[in-house]
KOLSEKE-453971 format. One line per 8 residues: number of its first residue (from 1); for each residue x negated, y negated, z negated of N, C-alpha, C, CB. Coordinates in Angstrom, 2 decimals. Atoms other than C-alpha are relative to their C-alpha. Glycine has a CB too. Layout:
<sites>
NUM	X Y Z X Y Z X Y Z X Y Z  ...
</sites>
This chain:
<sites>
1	0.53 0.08 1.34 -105.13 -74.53 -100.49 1.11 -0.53 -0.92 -1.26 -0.91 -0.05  -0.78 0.46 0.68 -102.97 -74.94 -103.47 -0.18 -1.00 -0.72 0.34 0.69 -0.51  0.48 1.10 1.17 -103.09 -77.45 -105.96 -0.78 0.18 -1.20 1.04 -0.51 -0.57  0.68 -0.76 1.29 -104.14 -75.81 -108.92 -1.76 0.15 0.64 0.96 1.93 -0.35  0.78 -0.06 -0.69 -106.83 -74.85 -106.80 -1.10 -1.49 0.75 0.77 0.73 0.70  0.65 1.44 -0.28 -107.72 -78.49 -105.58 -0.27 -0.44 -1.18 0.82 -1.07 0.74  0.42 0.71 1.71 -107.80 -79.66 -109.08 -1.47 0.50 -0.47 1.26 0.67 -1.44  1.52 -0.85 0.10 -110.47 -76.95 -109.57 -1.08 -0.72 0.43 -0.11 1.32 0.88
9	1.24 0.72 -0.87 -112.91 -78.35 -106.84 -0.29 -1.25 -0.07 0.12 0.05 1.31  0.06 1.20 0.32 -111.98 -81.91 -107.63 -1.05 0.00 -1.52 1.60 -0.54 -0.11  0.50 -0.16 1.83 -112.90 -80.92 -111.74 -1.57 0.33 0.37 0.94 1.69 -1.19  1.25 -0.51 -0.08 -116.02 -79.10 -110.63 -0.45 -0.93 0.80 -0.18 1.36 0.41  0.84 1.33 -0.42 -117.33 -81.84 -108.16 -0.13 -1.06 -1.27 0.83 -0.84 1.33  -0.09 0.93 1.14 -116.65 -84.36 -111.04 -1.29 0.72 -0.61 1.56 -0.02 -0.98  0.74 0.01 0.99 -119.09 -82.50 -113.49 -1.11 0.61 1.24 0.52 0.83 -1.50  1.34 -0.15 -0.44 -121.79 -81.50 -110.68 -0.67 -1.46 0.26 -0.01 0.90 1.30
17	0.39 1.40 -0.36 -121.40 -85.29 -109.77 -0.64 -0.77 -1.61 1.59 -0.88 0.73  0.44 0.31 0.92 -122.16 -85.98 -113.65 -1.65 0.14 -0.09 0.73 0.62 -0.80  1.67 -0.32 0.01 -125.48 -84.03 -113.88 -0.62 -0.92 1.22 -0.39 1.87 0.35  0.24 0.71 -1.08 -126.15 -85.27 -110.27 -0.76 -1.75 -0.28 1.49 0.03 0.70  0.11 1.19 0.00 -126.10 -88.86 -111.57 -1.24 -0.07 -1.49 1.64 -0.74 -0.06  1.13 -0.36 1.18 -127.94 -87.68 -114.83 -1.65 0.09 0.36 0.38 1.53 -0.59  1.04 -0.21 -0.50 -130.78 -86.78 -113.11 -0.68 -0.81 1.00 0.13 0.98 0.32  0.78 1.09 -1.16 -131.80 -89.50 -110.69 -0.94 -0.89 -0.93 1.25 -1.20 0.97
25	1.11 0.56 0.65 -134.61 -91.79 -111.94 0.68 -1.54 0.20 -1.64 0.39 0.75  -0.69 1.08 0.41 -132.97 -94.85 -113.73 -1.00 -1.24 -0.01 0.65 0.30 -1.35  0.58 1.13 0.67 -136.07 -97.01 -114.50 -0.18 -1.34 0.76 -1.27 0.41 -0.46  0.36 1.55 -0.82 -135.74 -99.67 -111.55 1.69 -0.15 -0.06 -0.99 -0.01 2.05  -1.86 1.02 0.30 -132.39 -101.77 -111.56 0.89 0.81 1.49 -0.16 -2.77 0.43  -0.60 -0.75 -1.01 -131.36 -100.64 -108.16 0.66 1.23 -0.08 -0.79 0.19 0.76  -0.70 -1.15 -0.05 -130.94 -97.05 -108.58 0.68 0.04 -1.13 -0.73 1.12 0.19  -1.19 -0.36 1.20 -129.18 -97.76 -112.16 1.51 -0.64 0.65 -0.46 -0.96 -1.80
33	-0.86 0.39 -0.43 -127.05 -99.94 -110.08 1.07 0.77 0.61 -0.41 -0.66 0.54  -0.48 -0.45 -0.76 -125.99 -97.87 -107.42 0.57 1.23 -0.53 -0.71 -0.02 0.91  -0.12 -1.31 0.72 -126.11 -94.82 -109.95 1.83 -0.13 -0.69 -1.51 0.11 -1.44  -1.45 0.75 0.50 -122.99 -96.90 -111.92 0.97 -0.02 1.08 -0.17 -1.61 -0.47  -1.18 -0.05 -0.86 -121.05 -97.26 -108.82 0.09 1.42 0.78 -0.07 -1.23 1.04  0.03 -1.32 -0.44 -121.73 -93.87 -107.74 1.26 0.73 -1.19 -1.80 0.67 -0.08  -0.78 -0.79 1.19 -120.12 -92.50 -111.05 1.28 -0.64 0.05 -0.68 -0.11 -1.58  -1.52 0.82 -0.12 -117.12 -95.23 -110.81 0.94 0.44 0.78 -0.04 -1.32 0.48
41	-1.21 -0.58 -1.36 -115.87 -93.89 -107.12 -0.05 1.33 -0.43 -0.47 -0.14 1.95  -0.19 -1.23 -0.07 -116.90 -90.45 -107.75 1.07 0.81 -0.97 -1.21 0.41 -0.11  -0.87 -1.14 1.17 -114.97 -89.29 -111.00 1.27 -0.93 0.19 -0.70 0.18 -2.08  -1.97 -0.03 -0.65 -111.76 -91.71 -109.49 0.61 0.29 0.81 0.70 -0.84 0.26  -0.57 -1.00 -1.14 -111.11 -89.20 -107.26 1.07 0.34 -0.81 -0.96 1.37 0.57  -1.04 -0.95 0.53 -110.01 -86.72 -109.57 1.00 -0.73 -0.63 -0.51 1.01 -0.96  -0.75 0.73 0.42 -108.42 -89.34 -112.20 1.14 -0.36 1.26 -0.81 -1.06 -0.60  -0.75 0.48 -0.63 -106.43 -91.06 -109.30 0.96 1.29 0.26 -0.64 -0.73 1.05
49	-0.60 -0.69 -0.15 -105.47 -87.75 -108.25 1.14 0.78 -1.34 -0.90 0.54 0.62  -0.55 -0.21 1.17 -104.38 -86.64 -111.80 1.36 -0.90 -0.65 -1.12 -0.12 -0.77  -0.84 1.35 0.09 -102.57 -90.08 -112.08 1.12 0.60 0.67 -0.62 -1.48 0.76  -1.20 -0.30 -1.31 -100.88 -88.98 -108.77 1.01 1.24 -0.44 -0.89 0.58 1.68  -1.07 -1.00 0.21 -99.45 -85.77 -109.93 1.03 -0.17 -0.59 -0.31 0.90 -0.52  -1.06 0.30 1.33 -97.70 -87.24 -112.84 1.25 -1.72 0.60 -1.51 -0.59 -1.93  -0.87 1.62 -0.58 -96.17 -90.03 -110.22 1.51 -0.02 -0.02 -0.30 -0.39 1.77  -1.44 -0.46 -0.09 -92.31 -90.42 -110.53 0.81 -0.31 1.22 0.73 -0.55 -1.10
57	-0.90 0.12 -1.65 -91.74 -91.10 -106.76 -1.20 0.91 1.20 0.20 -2.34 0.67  0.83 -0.07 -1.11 -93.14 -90.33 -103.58 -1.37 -0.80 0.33 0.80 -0.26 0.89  1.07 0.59 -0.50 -94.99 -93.27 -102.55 -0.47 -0.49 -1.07 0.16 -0.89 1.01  0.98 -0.27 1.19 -96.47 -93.27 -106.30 -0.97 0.36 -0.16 0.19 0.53 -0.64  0.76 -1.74 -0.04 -97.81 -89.99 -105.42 -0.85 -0.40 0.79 0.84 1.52 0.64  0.83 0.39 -1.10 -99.04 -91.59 -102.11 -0.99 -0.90 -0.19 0.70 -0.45 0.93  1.55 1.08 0.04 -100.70 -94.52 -103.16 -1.26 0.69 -1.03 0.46 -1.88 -0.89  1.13 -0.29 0.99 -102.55 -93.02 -106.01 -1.03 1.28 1.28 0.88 0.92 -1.92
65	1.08 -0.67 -1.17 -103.86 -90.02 -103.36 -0.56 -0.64 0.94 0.49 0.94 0.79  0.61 0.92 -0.83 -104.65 -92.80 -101.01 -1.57 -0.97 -0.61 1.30 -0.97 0.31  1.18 0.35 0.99 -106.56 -94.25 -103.92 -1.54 1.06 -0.20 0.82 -0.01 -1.49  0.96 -0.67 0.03 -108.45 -91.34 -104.27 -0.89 0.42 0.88 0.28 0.66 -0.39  1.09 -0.31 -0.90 -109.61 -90.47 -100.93 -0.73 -1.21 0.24 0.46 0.59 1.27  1.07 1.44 -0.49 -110.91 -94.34 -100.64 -1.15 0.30 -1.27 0.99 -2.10 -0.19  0.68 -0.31 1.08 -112.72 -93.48 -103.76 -0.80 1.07 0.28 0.76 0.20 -1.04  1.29 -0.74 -0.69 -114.44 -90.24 -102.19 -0.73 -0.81 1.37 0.57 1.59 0.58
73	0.42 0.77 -1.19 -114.76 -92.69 -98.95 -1.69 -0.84 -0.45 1.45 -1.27 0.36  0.12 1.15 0.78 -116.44 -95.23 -101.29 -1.43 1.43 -0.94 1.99 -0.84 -1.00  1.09 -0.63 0.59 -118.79 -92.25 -102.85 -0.73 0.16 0.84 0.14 1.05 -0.61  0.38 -0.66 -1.14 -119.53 -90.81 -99.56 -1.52 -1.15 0.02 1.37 0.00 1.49  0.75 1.08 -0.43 -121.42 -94.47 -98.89 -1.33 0.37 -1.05 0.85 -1.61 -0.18  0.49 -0.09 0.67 -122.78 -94.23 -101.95 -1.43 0.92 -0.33 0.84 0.02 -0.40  1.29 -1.29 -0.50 -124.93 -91.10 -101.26 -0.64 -0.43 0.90 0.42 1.46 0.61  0.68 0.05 -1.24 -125.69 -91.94 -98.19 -0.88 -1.46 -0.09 1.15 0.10 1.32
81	0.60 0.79 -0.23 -127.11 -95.39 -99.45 -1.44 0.42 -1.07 0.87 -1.25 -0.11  1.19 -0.69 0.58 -129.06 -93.73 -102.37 -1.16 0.92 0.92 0.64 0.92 -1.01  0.87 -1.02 -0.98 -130.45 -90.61 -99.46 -0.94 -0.97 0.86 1.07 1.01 1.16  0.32 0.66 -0.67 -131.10 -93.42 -97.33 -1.56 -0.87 -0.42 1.16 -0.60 0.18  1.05 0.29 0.65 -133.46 -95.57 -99.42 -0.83 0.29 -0.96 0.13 -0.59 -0.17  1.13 -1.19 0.43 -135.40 -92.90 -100.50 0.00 0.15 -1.23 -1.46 -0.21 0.34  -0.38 -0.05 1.82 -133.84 -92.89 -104.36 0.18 1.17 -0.20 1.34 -0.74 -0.67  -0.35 -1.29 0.33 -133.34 -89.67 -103.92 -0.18 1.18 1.34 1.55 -0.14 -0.54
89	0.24 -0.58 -1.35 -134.00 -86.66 -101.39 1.41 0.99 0.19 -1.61 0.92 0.06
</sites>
């Protein structure tokens, strides 16, 4: 996969992850909570990665992509704690 191409899927997760977060049911504290840190890791994927392109070394490049996959790591949970306690199906 190229880059151009990753940027794509990164950009388009970002705005399905928008609606995604749009649409969950805000009115108890919990799921606004988790909803906020959902949106925090999820859209500093791409940012970090965006960061990363424009890095002027190597391990610039590295930490910021390192940044980003802890940041999908760090969403991943995130789903799985919303799916989990039934905030969402």
């Amino acid at each position: 996969m190229d880059n151009d191409s990753f940027k794509i899927r990164l950009y388009r997760f970002t705005l399905k992850l928008i609606k995604f977060i749009d649409s969950i049911d805000k009115s108890n504290l919990v799921s606004r909570k988790i909803s906020d840190q959902l949106f925090r890791s999820g859209t500093s994927i791409m940012a970090n990665y965006v960061e990363g392109k424009s890095s002027i070394s190597t391990k610039e490049y590295i930490n910021f992509f390192s940044i980003s996959l802890q940041s999908a790591n760090e969403s991943k949970y995130w789903f799985a704690i919303l799916r989990d306690s039934g905030k969402i199906e």
